[in-house]
SEMAR-617277 format. One record per residue (C-alpha): residue number from 0; residue in one letter; chain; x, y, z. Coordinates in Angstrom, 3 decimals, always signed. Each point is the difference from the previous one (the first is absolute). Last residue first. Example, Ala and Ser with C-alpha at 12.3 -4.5 7.8 and 13.67 -1.06 7.14 Angstrom:
NODE, 1, S, A, +13.670, -1.060, +7.140
NODE, 0, A, A, -1.370, -3.440, +0.660
end
This chain:
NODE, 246, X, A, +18.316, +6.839, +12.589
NODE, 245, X, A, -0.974, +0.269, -3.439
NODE, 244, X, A, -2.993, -2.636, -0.436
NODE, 243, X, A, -0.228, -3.765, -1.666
NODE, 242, X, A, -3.412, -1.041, +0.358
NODE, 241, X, A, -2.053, -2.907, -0.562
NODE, 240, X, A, -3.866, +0.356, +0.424
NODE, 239, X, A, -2.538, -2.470, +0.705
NODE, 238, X, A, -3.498, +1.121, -0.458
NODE, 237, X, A, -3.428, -1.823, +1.047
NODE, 236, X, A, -3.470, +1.938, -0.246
NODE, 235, X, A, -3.402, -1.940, +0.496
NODE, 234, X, A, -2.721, +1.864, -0.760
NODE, 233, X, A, -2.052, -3.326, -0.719
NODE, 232, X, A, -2.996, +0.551, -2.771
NODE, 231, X, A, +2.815, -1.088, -2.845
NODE, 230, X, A, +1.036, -2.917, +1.647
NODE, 229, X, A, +2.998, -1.552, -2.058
NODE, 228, X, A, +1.989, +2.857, +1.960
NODE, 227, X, A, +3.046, +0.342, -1.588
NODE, 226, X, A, +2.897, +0.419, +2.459
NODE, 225, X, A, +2.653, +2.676, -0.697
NODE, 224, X, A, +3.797, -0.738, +0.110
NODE, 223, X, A, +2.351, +3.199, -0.231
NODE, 222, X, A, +3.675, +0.323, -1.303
NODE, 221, X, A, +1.959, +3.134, +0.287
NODE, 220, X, A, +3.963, +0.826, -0.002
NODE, 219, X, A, +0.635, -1.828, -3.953
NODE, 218, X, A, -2.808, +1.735, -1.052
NODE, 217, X, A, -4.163, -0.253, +0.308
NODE, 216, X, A, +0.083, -3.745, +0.062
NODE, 215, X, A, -3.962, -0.972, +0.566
NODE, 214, X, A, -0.927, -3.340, +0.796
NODE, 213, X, A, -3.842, -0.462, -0.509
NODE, 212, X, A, -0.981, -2.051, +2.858
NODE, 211, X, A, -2.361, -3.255, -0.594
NODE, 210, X, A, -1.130, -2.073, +3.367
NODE, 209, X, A, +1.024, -2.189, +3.039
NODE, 208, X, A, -1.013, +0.862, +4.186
NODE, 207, X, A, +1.450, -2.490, +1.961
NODE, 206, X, A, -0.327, -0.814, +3.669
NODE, 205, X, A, +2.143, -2.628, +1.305
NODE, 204, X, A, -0.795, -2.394, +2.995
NODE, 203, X, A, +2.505, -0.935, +1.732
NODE, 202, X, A, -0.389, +2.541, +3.041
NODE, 201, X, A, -3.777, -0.910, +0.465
NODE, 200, X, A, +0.738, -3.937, -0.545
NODE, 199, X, A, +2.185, -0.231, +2.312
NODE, 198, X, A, -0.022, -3.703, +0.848
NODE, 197, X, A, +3.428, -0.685, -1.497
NODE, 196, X, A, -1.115, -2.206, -2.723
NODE, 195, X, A, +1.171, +1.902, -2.754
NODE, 194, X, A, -2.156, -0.136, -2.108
NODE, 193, X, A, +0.259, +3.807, -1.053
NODE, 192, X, A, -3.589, +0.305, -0.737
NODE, 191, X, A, -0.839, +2.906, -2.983
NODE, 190, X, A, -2.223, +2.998, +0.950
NODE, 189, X, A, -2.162, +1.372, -2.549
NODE, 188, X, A, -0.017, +2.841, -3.101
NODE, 187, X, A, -0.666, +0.017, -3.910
NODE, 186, X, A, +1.620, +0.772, -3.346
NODE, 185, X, A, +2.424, -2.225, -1.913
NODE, 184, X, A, -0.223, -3.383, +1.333
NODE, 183, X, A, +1.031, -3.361, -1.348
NODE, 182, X, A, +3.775, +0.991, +1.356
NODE, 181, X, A, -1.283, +0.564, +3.462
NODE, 180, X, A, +1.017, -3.651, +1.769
NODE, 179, X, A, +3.447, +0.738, -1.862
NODE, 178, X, A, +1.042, +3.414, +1.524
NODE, 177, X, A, -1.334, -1.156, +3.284
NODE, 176, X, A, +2.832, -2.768, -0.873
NODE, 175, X, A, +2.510, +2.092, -0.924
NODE, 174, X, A, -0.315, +2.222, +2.959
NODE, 173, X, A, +0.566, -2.818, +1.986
NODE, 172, X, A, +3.266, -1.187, -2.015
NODE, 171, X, A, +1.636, +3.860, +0.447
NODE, 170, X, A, -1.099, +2.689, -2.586
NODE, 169, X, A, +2.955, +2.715, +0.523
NODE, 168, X, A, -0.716, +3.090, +2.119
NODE, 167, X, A, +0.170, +4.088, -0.590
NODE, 166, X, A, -0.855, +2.044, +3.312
NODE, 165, X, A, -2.851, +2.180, +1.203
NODE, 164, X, A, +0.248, +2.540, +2.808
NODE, 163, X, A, -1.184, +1.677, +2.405
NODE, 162, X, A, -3.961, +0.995, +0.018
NODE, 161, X, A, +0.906, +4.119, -1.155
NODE, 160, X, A, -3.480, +1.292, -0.496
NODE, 159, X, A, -1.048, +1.850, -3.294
NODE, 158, X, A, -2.558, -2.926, -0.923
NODE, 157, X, A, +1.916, -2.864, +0.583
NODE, 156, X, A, +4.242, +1.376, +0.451
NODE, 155, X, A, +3.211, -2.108, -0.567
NODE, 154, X, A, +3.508, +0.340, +0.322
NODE, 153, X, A, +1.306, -3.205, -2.445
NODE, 152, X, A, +2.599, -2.213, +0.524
NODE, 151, X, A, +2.006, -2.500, -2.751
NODE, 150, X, A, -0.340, +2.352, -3.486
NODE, 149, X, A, -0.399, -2.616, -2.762
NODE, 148, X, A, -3.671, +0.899, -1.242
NODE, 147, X, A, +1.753, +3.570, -0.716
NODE, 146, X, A, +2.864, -1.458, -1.833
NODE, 145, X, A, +3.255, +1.063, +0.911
NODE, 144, X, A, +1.915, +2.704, -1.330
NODE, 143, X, A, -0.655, +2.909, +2.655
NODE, 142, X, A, +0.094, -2.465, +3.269
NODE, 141, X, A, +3.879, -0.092, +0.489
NODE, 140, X, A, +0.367, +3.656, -0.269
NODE, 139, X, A, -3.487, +0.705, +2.387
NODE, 138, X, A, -3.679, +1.277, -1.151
NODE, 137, X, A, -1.991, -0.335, +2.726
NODE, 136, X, A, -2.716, -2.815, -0.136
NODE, 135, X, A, -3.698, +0.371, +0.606
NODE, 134, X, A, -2.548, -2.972, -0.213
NODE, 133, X, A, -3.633, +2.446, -0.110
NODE, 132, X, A, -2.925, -2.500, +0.732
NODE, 131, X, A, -3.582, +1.576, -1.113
NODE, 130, X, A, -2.962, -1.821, +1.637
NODE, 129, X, A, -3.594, +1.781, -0.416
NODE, 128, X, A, -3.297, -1.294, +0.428
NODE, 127, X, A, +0.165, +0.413, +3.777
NODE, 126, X, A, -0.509, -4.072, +0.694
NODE, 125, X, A, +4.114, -0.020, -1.653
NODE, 124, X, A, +1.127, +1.366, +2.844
NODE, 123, X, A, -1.494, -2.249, +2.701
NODE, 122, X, A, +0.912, -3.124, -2.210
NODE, 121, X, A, +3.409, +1.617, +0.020
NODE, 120, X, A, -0.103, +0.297, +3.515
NODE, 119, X, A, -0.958, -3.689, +0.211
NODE, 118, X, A, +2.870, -0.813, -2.039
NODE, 117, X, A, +3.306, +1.837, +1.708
NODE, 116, X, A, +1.615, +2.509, -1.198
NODE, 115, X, A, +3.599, -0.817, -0.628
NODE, 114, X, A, -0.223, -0.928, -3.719
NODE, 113, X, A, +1.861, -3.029, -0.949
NODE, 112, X, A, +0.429, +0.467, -4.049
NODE, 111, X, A, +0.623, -2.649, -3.085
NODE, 110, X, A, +0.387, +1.435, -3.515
NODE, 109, X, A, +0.179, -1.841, -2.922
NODE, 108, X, A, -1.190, -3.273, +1.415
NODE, 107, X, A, +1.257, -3.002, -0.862
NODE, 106, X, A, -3.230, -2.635, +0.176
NODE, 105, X, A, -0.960, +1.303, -3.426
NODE, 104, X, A, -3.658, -1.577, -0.976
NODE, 103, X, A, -1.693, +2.580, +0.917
NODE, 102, X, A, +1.643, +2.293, -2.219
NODE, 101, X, A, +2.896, +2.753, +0.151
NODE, 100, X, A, +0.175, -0.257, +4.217
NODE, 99, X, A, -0.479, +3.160, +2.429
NODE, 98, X, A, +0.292, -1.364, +3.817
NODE, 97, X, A, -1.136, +2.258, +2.619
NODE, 96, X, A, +0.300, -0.886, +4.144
NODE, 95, X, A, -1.588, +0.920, +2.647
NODE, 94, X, A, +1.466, -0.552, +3.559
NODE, 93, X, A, -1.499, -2.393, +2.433
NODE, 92, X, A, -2.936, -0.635, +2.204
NODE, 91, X, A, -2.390, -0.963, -2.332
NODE, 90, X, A, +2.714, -1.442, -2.240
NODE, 89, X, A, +1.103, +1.365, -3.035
NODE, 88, X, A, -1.305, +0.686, -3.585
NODE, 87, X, A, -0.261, +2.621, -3.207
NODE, 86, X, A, +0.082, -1.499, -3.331
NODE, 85, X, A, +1.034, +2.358, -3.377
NODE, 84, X, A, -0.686, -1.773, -3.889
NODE, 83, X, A, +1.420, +2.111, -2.208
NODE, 82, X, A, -1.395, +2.425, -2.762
NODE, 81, X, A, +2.574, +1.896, -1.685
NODE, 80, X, A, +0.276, +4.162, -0.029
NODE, 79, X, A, +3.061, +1.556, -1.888
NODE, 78, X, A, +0.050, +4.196, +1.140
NODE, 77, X, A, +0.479, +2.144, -2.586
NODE, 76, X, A, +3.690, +1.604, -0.595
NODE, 75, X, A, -0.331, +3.806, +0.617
NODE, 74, X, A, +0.587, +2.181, -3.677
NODE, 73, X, A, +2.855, +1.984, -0.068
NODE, 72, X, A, +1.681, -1.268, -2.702
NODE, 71, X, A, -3.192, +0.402, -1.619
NODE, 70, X, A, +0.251, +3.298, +0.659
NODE, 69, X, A, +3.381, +0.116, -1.524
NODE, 68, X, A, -0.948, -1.135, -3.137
NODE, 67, X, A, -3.333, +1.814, -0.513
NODE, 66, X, A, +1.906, +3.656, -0.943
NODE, 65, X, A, +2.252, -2.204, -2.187
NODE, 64, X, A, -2.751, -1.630, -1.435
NODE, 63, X, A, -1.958, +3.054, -0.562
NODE, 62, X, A, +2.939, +1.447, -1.489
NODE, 61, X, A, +0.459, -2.406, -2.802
NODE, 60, X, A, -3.692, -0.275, -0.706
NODE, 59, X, A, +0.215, +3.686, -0.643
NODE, 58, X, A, +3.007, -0.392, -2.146
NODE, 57, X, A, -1.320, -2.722, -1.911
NODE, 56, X, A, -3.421, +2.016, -0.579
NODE, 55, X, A, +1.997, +3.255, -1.088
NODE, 54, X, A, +2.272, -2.253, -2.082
NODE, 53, X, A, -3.225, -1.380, -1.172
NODE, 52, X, A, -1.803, +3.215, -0.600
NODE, 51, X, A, +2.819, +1.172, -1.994
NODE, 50, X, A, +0.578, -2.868, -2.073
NODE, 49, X, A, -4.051, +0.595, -0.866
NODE, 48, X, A, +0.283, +3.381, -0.372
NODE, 47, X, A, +2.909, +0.036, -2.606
NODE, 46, X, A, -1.839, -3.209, -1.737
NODE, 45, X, A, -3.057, +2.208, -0.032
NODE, 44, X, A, +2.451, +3.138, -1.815
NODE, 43, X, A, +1.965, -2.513, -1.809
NODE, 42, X, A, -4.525, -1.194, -1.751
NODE, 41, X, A, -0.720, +3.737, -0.426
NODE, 40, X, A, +3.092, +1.017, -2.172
NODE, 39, X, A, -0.466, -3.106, -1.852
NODE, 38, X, A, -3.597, +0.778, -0.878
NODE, 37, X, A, +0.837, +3.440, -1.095
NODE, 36, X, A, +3.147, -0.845, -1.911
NODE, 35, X, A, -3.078, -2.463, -1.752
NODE, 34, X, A, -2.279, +3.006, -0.511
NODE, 33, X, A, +2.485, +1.975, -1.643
NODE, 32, X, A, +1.797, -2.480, -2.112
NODE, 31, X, A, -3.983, -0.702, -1.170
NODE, 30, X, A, -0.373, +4.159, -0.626
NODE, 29, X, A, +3.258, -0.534, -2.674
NODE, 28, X, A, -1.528, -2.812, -1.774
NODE, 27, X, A, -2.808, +1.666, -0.448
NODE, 26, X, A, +1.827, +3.137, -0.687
NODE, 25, X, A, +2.474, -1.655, -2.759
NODE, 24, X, A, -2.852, -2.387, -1.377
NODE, 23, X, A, -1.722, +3.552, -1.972
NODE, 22, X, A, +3.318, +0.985, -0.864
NODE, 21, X, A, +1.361, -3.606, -1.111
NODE, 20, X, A, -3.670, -0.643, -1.920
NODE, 19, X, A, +0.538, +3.307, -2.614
NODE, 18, X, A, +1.025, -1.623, -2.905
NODE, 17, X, A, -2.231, +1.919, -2.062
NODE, 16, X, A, -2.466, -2.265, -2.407
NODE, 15, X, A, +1.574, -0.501, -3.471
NODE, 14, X, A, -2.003, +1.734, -2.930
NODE, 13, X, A, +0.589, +3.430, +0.820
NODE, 12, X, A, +3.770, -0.276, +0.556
NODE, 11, X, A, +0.074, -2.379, -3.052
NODE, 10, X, A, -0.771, +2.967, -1.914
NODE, 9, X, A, +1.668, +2.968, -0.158
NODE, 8, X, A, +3.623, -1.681, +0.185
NODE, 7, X, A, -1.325, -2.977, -2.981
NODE, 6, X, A, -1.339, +3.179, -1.661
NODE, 5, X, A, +2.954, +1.419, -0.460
NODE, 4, X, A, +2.056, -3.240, -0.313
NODE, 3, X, A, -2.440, -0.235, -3.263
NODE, 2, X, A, +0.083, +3.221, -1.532
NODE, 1, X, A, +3.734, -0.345, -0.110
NODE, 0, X, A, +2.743, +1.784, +2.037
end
């Protein structure tokens, strides 16, 4: 070996700097692997929780509904209230009657009943304050899938006393015509002339007494007509009810 390669092996070591940047970028590198593994490790272990939370959440919503089905199920059907247009008349001397129509203007009434109490005893009855007519039907085959508003004969009781009875009628030409003199009134009371011509003025004469009732339909076995009083100082009470009972 010459002089030269000698000093060429002694001395380019010392005069080139060490090559040293692989250990020194080695750990670095190494301690970055570390903290990223560490960041990954922490962001499957919140995605973990979070699918677990919202199978636990899915789950729980699940059962709640199943636990809230049934009870809804369950749940009584509300009562459907309308506002109709409800006129009680009859002769001084006569029966009362009570005729429910849709409007004023509807000379077809919806529902058409003779009571048999008469009209100066409801005129006595109603001076109390309170007037509440119970129309009570027993529940027979041939009655069960009819309408209630159809049902032809009625037992009926004013203010827990049995008065007879009350019974379904069709609108016949005179009743049309009362019907008509009153269509350009919703609320208020008189007597309407017959004009007849018979002299008899005090048993042709009609009483009528014509206002709002809220019509309640509690089910297909209860119906109930209640009169709204336009006065609000008046204690006037007024309550039809429809019935169809177990016999």
């Amino acid at each position: 070996m010459t002089k030269i390669d000698v000093l060429r092996r002694y001395l380019l070591p010392c005069i080139t700097p060490p090559s040293n940047q692989t250990t020194t970028t080695v750990p670095s590198s190494s301690s970055t692997k570390k903290r990223l593994s560490t960041s990954l490790r922490d962001d499957i272990q919140d995605s973990v929780s979070s699918s677990v939370s919202s199978s636990e959440a899915t789950s729980n919503s699940t059962a709640a509904s199943d636990y809230l089905s049934p009870v809804t199920a369950l749940a009584p059907q509300r009562p459907s209230k309308t506002m109709v247009i409800g006129t009680i008349f009859g002769r001084r001397k006569g029966h009362v009657w009570f005729c429910v129509q849709h409007d004023r203007l509807s000379v077809k009434p919806i529902l058409l009943l003779e009571l048999s109490i008469a009209t100066n005893q409801l005129v006595h009855e109603m001076g109390s304050g309170l007037v509440r007519v119970a129309l009570e039907c027993p529940t027979r085959p041939e009655l069960t899938s009819c309408l209630l508003r159809s049902v032809p004969v009625w037992t009926m009781f004013c203010n827990g006393r049995k008065l007879g009875f009350a019974v379904r009628r069709g609108a016949n030409e005179e009743t049309r015509l009362m019907l008509k003199k009153l269509e350009s009134m919703t609320v208020g009371a008189g007597v309407l002339p017959s004009g007849s011509g018979s002299g008899e003025s005090d048993l042709e004469e009609v009483m009528y007494m014509r206002a709002n009732y809220e019509h309640v339909v509690g089910s297909s076995d209860s119906e109930s007509f209640h009169l709204i009083n336009p006065d609000a100082n008046s204690a006037q009470e007024l309550s039809i009810f429809l019935l169809r009972t177990s016999a």
